[in-house]
Structures are given as C-alpha cells and as structure tokens.
C-alpha positions in Angstrom: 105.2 199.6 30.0 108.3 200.7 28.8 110.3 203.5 30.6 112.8 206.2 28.4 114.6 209.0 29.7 115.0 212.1 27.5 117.9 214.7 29.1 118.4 217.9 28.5 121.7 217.9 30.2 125.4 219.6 29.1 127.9 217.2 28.3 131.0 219.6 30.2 128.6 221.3 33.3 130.2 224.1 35.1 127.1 225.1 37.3 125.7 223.7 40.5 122.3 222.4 38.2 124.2 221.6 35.4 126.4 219.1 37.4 123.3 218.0 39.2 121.8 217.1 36.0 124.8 215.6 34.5 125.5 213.4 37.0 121.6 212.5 37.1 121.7 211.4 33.5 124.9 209.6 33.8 123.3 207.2 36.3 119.9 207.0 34.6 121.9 205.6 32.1 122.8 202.8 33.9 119.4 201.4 34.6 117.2 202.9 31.4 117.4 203.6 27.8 118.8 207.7 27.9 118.0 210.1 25.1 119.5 213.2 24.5 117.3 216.7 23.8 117.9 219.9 23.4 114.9 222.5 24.2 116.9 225.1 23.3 116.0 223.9 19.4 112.7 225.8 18.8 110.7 223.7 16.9 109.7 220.9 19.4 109.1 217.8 16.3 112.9 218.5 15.0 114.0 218.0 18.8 112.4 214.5 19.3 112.6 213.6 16.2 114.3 210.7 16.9 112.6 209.5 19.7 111.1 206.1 19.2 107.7 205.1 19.4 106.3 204.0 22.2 104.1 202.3 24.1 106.5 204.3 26.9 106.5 206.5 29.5 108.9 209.4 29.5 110.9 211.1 32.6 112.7 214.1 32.0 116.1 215.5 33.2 117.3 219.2 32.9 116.4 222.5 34.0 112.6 223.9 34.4 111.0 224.5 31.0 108.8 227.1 29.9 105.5 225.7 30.5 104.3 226.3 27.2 107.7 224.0 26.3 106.7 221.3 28.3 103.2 221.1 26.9 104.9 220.7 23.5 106.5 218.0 24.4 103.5 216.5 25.7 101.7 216.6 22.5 104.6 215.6 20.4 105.3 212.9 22.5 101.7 211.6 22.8 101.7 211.5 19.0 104.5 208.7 19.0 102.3 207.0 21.9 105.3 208.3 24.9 103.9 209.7 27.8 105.2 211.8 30.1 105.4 210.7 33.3 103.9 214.0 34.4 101.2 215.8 33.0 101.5 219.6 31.8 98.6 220.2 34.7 100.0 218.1 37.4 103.9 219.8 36.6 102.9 223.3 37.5 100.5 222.3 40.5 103.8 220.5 42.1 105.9 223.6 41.1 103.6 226.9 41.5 103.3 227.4 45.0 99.7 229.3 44.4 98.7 226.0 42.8 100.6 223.6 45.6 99.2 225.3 48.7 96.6 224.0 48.6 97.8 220.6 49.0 100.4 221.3 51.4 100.6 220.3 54.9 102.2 222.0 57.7 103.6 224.5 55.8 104.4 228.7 56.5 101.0 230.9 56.1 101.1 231.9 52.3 99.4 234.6 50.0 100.1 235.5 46.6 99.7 239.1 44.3 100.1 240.3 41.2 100.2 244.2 42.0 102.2 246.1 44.7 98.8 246.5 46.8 97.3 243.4 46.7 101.1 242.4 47.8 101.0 245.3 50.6 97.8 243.6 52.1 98.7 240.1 52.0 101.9 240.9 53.6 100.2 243.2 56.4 97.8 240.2 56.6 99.9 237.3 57.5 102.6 240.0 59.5 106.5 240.8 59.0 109.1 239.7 58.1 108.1 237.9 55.1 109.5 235.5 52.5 109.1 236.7 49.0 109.9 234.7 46.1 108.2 234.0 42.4 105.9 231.4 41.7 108.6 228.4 41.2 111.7 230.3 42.1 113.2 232.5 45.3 116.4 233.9 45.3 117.4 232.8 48.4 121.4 232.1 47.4 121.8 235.9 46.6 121.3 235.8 50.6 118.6 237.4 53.1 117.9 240.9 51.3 116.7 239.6 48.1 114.2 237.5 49.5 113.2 238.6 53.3 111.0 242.2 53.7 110.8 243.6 57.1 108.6 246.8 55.9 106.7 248.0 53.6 109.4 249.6 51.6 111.4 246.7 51.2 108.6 244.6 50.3 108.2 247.0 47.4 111.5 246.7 46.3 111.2 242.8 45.8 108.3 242.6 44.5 108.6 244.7 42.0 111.2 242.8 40.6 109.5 239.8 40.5 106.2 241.6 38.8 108.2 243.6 36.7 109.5 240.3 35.4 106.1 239.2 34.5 105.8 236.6 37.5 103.5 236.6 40.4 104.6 237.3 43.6 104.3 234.6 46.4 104.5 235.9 50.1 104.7 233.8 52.7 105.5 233.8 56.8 109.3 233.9 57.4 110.3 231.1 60.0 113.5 230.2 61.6 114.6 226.8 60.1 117.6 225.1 62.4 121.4 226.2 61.2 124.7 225.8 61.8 125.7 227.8 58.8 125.2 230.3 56.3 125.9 231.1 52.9 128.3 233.9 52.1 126.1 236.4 51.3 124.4 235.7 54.7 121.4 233.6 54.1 121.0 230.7 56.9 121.3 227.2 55.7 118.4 225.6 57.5 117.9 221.7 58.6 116.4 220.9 55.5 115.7 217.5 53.6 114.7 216.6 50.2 112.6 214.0 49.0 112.0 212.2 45.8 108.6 210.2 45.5 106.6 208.3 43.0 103.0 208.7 44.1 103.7 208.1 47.5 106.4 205.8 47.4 109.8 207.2 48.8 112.6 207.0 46.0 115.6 208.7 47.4 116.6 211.5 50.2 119.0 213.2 51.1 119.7 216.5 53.0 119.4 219.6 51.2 122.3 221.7 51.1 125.8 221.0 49.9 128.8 220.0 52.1 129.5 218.6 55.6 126.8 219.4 58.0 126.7 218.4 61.6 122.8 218.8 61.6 122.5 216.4 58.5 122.1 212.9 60.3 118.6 211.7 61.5 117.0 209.9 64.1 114.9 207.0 63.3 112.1 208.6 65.0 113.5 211.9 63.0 113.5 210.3 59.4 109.7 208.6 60.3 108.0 212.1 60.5 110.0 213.7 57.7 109.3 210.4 55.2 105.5 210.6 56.5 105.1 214.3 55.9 106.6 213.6 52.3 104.2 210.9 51.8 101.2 213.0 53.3 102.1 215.9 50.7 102.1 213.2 47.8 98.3 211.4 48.7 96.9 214.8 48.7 98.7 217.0 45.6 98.3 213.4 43.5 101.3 214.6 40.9 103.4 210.9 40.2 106.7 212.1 40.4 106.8 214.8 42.5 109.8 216.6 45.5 109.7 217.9 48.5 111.6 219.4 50.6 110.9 219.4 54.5 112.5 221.5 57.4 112.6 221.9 61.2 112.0 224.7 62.9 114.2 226.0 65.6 111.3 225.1 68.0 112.0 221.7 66.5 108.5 221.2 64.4 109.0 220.0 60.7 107.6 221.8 58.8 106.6 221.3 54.3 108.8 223.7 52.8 107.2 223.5 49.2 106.8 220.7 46.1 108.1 220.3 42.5 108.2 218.3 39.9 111.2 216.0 40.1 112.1 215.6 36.5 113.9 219.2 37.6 114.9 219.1 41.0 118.2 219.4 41.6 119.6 216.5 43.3 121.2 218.4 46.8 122.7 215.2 48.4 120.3 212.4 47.2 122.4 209.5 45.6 121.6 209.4 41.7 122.1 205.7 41.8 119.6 205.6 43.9 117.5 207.3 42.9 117.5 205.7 39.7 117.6 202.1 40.7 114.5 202.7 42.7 112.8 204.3 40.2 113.0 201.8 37.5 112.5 198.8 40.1 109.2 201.4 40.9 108.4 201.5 36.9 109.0 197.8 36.2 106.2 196.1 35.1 
C-alpha cells in the first residue's frame, strides 16, 4: 500500500517543536510523497481537500491535535480510502498516561484524579515527592516547582492548574533519573533515550535532551536493555507507530518513562533521515 505524509509544519519555525517538525518534514520528503495541512482551518474537508485518493496509509507530522481534530481527520480521510496510520483509539492510549499505564513496563507507581481530594489520596497513597503533570503534557521545562509536590499544599497548587484547565491530573512517584545537568530553571536533565517504533520494530533513537552530553553514549549491553524495554512497551500497548522514552535511575535501573504517538513526538536527537528511510523501507510493500 501506498504511504503519504500530510504535515502540519511552519515553513520559517522559530520554536524547539516547530524546528523539530520542520526538519522532520523536510526529510520525509525525501523518501515519500509530503502534503501540506493546516489544522488550524476549521472545517476539516476544505483542509484535505486536496488530498488524493487512496488506497494509502497516512502518517502525520506537527504538533498534538485536539482529539476530536484527529478523529476528523480520520473520517475524512477514510472517505478518500487513506488511513491513518494510527487509529483515533490507539493515538490517545499511546499518549494519555491513564490509558498507557496499563501497558507500561517498569515504569514509576502512577495514579490519576480529577478533584483536589481524590488527588490528595492518591498522592498520600503512592508517598512524596511526587510528579504531577496532565494527561499528555508536564511542564517539566518551566523547571522542578511546576511539576514536583513535596506537601500537601504544593500538590494543591499544581493541580489545580491542571483541573482548572479542564485536564486530569496524573500523579506519579518522583525518581532520580542520572544527570550531569540541568536546565536553567533548575529541572535535572536525566539519562534519558527516545525511541521510535513501528509495532515493535526499532526505527530510530537517539538521546533525549538537546546538546553535548557526556552521559549520552551507550554500551552494547546498555543499548540491548533500553531497545528491549522499547520493544516490550510496543507488544503489549499494540499502537503501530508509537515513542518511548526510557531512563536510568541513579541506582542504574532503566526505567519506561511514558509512550506517545510518534506522528507528534518531537524528534530530541534522533536523525530525521533516519528515521524516515527506515520507516518507508518498514512500509514498503
């Protein structure tokens, strides 16, 4: 079947995710037939208009969409006989951590609430300090305050935000990652890897955060464990193209940090030319 790209991203990016989807569209390019979308035009037909039709399968480039967006685009696409490469379903199961959890491996204790109590008792539950974040999203580069609660008070405090905002609040068992560094604004930048698979076939990798990093190589035996803990996390949440991103502990375990769907995962260090030219060798039929 044939294989189309549909990207959502700016022609002159100034952010991080902007550049990360510009350059992941510039080398998609180079190995599949690229259209350009805008889901910022409300009515989803007028946006694809121009789409062909398939038989195809669709992967998408560009920041998280609403998920009422993205099932849209499912339908609209499925009337021109494209499909995307994800289901609406299996897209929030690899991005909702309430829905991932499940199929997690190895990964920090986690609750979830959507009132201050129930929040209040999962957090007493699983013991401070905990990580606090929404259910696709943390704000761990505004640094350690906005997203670590060592009380009661200051567990209030986040999540109120994030319920206030009309998102759920996922609480989960802060660990110590590995680090030679820290952001700015204080927040440690753990040994952490990213990984891009379809089903459970390894695409790309590459370490998480931007910039040298003397705790960025691997070991053979090193790169085995994460790859397999990757893999382990794809046979079990069953989403084709999914991420994750994988960290060790400073008592040297590796650890599942969480999933998403990689049609919007930024790219962190992975090579786009890789990824791409293993992903269409991976969709050739």
């Amino acid at each position: 079947m044939k294989t189309i790209v549909l990207s959502d991203a700016p022609d002159q990016p100034v952010t991080t995710n902007a550049q990360d989807t510009h350059a992941s569209e510039m080398a998609a390019r180079l190995f599949l037939p690229t259209y350009k979308f805008n889901t910022k035009v409300p009515d989803i037909e007028e946006a694809l208009w121009y789409i062909p039709r398939g038989p195809a399968r669709a992967i998408m480039i560009g920041c998280i969409p609403k998920p009422e967006y993205y099932q849209g685009m499912y339908q609209t696409l499925l009337a021109k006989d494209v499909t995307l490469i994800n289901t609406p379903e299996e897209s929030l199961r690899s991005q909702r951590l309430d829905e991932a959890y499940p199929h997690l491996v190895k990964t920090p204790l986690t609750g979830w609430a959507t009132t201050l109590p129930e929040a209040e008792k999962v957090a007493a539950a699983i013991g401070y300090p905990v990580f606090i974040k929404g259910r696709t999203r943390s704000k761990k580069t505004k640094g350690w305050k906005h997203c670590v609660a060592v009380s009661p008070s200051e567990l209030a405090e986040l999540v109120k935000v994030i319920l206030e905002a009309g998102d759920m609040a996922i609480i989960r068992r802060c660990v110590s990652l590995r680090h030679e560094r820290k952001t700015d604004e204080g927040f440690p930048l753990g040994r952490e890897f990213r990984i891009m698979l379809y089903h459970d076939q390894i695409m790309a990798m590459g370490y998480y955060w931007d910039g040298p990093d003397p705790l960025a190589d691997l070991t053979e035996d090193e790169k085995a464990t994460v790859l397999g803990l990757a893999q382990e996390v794809a046979r079990r949440i069953k989403v084709p193209f999914l991420v994750v991103d994988i960290g060790q502990q400073t008592d040297g375990e590796w650890i599942v940090v969480e999933s998403g769907d990689a049609q919007f995962a930024g790219l962190s260090q992975i090579n786009p030319l890789a990824l791409w030219g293993a992903l269409s060798e991976a969709l050739a039929d």
